[in-house]
N, C-alpha and C positions, 0 to 999 in steps of 0.2 A: 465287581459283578453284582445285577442288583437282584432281587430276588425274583420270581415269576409270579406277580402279583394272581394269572391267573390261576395259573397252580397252585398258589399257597390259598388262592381262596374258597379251590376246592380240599384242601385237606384241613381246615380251618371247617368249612363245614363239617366234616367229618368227625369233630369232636365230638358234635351233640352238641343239646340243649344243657350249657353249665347250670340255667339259671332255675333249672329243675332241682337244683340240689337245695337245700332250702338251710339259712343262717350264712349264706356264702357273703350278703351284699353290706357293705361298708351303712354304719349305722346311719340316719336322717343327719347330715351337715347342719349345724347351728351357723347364725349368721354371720359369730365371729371369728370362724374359723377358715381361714386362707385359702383353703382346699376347696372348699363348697362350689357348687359347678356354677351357680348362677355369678355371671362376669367373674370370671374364676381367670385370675391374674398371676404369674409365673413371677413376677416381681415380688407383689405380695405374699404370696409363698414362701419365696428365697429372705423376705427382710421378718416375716415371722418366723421363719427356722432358725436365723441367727440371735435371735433372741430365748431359743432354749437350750439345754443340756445339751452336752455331743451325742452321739448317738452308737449302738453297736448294732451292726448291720452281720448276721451267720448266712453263710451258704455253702453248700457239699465242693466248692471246686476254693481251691489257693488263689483264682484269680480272684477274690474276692477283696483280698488286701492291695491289690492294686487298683482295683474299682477305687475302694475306699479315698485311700489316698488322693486321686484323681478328682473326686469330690470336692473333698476338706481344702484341695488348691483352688478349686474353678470357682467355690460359693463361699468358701470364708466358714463353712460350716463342719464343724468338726465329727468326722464318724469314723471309724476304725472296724474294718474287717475283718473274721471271727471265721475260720472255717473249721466244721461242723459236720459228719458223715449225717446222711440223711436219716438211719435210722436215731440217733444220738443226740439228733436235731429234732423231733419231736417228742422225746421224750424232756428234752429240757425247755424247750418252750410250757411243756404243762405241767412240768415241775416250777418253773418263775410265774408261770400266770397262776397255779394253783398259791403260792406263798405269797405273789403281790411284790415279790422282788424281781422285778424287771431286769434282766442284760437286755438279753435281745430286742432290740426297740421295731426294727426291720428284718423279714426273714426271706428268703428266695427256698421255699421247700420243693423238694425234688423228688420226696416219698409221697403222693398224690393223695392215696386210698386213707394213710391213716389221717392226715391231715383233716378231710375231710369227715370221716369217721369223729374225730377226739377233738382237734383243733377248736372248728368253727362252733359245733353243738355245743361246748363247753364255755362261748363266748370267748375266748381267750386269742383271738384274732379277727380280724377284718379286710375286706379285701378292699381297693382304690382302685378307680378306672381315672386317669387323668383327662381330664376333661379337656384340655386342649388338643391329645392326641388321639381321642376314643375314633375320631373317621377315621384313622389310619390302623384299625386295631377290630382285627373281625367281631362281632358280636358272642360269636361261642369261644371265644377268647377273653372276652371283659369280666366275667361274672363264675369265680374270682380270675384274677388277673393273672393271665399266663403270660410270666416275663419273656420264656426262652422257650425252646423245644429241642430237643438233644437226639437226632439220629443215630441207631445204631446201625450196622450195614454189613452186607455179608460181604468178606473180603475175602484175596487171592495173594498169593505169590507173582508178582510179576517179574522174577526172573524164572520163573521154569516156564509160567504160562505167560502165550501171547494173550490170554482174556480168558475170562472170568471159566472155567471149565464144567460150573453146571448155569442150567435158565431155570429151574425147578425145582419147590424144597422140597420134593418127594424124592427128589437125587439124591439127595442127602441118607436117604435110609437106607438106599443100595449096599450091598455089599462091597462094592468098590470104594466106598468112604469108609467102613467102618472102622474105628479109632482113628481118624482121618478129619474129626470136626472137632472144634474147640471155640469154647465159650463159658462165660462164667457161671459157676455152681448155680441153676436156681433155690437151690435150698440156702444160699448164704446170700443170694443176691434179689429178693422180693418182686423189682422190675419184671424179673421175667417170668415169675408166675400171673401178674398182673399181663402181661402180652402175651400166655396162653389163654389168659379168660378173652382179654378184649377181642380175641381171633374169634373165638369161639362164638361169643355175644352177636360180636357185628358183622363177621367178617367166615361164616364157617362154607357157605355156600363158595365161595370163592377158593377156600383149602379142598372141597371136594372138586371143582371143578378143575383146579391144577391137578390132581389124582388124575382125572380123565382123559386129561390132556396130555400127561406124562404115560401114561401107561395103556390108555389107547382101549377105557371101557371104566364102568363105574364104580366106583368105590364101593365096596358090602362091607360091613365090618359089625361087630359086635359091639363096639364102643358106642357113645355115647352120640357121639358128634364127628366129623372127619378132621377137626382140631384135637381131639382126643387120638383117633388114628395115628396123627402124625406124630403127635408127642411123646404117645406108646412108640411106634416105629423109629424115632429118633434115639430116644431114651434105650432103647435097645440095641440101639448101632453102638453101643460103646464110645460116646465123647471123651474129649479131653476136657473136664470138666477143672476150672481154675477159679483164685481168687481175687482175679483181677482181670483188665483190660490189658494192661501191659501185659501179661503174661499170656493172653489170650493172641493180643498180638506179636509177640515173640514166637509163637507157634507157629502162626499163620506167615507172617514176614521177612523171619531171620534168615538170610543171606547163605549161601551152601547147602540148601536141602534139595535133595535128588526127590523129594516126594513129600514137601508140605503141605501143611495141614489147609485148609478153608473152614473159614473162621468169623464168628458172629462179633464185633469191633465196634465203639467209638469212635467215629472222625475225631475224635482228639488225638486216636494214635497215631493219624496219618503223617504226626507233625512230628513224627521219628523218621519218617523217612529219607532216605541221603544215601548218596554211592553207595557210601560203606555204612549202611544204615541199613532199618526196615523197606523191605520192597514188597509194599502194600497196594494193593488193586481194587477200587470198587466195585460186586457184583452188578452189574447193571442188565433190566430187562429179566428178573427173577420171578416168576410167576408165584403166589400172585404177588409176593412183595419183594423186594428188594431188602429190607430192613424194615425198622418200625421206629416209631417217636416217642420219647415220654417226654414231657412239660414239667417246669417249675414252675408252681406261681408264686406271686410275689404278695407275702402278706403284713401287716401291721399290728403288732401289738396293742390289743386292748385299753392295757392299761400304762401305755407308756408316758414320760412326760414328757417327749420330744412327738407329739404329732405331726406336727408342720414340716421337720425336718424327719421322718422317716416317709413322709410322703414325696418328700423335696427329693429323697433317695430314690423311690420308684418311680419317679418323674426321669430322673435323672439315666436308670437303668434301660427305661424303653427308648432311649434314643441313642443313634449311631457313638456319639461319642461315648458314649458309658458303657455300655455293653461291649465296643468293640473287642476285649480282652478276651468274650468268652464267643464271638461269631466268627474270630481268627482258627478258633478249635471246633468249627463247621455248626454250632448252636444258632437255630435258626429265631429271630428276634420275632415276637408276635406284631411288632410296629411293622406294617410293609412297606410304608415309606425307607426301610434301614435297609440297603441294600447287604450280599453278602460280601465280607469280607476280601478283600481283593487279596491278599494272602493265608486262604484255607487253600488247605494240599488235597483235597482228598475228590471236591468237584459234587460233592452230594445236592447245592444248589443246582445243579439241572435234571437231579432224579429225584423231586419233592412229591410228583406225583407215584413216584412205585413205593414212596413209603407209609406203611400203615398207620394212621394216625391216631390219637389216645383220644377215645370220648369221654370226656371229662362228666357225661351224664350218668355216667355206670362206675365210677369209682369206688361207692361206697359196695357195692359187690366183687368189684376186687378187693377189697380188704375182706368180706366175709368170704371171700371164697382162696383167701390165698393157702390154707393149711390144708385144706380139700387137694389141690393144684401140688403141692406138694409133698403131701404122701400119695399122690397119684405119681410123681417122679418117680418117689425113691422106690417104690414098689415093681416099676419099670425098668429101672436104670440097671444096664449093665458093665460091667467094668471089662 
């Protein structure tokens, strides 16, 4: 199934302006470097990579060692996959770019805010836009380069329910859910303080106007914003706050419950589902979002000695056969040429539009505002 080039070209807009962020862009290409855009040759590339070091390539997902692999067969160039939790992941990138002792030659970072925050200001990485693929690759996605985008999505039980049993996260506050929702700790999980601001930022008139909709008059509230509202309001309903997705969807999908949870999930976990497995259902038509996105981009070490070949690797990542490992687990590829994967379970390619998309212009405000966002949690949260 391929992806809805229209649709994704509206939520691609929706990142924002990346190239507002400033130190993000891949330094001036010198003439004898393979990469360089001018007659920029996929040949040349692949026969300069094989004439350097192998390479270590880190990302937050396991697929990463099978990527690897897949490489080192199809270009003769050797890189070996390193997975790395996203927070753990930028701190040792700037612990090797601060000593000049390189692992990491290529990174797929998946923590957005600090990245941009520590990463790029510290010179200690650079972004590549492939030059043969950049038409296929929205412009608020180039700059730095957003390899993947990872939906999460509000999911159901589909053996109790015939479909999704709320359209609105203001249902969610109800007393009818309360300890009834489950999703990962924000305080151990960043992501989702980072998707309370960007609601807020971009996206707040559209949380009030679901209030309106759902309850049939306008929101007043004391708070700050109606993304504050709901967050207070949520935070209050008593979740099942966990530290994990699987655990998140085990709540949400384990088989035998007279009254499961609904529950905020990865499309990755959809790929539990079976007879006798998770029976997982995606919200669809949830005002106003259905779920939301966060991006990996894909970055280059500064000082690595493999250039050629870790660019050869994010060449390699933006296209169908390279990524497919991680589009099989519903990760939508920034290239739209790449169709989705014809074996993702979960069908989140035809609700691209009710997902909220990450603007990559306001990151460096979710990293400043992520400790604000969660002592506004904890100070809300009730058990």
């Amino acid at each position: 199934m391929k992806v809805n080039t229209r649709r994704w070209a509206g939520f691609a807009a929706g990142l924002g302006a990346a190239a507002l962020l400033s130190g993000t862009s891949a330094s001036p290409a010198r003439a004898e470097e393979a990469w360089a855009p001018e007659n920029f040759s996929l040949d040349a590339l692949v026969e300069a990579a094989r004439a350097e070091p192998p390479i270590t390539v880190y990302d937050s997902t396991g697929k990463i060692v099978e990527i690897a692999d897949a490489f080192t067969e199809k270009y003769g160039v050797k890189a070996t996959g390193s997975k790395v939790s996203s927070g753990a992941q930028i701190e040792l990138l700037v612990r090797e770019g601060q000593a000049g002792n390189i692992v990491g030659d290529v990174s797929v970072v998946q923590d957005v805010p600090p990245a941009m925050a520590q990463l790029f200001p510290q010179g200690l990485v650079e972004s590549w836009l492939p030059p043969d693929l950049a038409k296929s690759i929205p412009e608020a996605l180039q700059d730095p380069l957003v390899v993947v985008s990872s939906p999460n999505i509000w999911a159901y039980n589909t053996e109790v329910y015939d479909k999704c049993p709320v359209d609105n996260i203001w249902a969610l506050t109800d007393k009818a859910w309360t300890r009834k929702i489950a999703f990962q700790d924000p305080l151990g999980k960043p992501s989702y303080t980072d998707w309370f601001n960007q609601m807020e930022m971009h996206h707040d008139a559209a949380v009030a106007a679901a209030y309106e909709a759902y309850y049939g008059k306008p929101l007043e509230t004391d708070e700050a914003s109606a993304t504050r509202a709901w967050v207070k309001a949520i935070a209050q309903n008593a979740p099942l706050l966990t530290d994990s997705d699987s655990a998140a969807g085990e709540a949400v999908g384990a088989k035998g419950q007279a009254e499961p949870f609904l529950g905020l999930v990865s499309t990755a976990k959809f790929r539990d589902n079976a007879p006798d497995g998770l029976q997982l259902g995606i919200c669809t038509g949830v005002k106003p979002f259905s779920g939301w996105m966060y991006p990996g981009i894909g970055v280059v070490s500064t000082k690595t000695d493999s250039p050629n070949a870790a660019r050869l690797f994010l060449h390699y990542l933006m296209t169908e056969e390279g990524i497919s490992p991680q589009t099989v687990d519903g990760k939508i590829s920034s290239n739209t040429e790449v169709p989705m994967h014809p074996d993702e379970p979960s069908g989140v390619g035809e609700i691209l539009d009710q997902l909220m998309p990450y603007a990559l212009s306001t990151a460096l405000q979710d990293f400043d505002l992520r400790q604000d966002w969660q002592d506004f949690w904890r100070v809300n949260y009730t058990r």
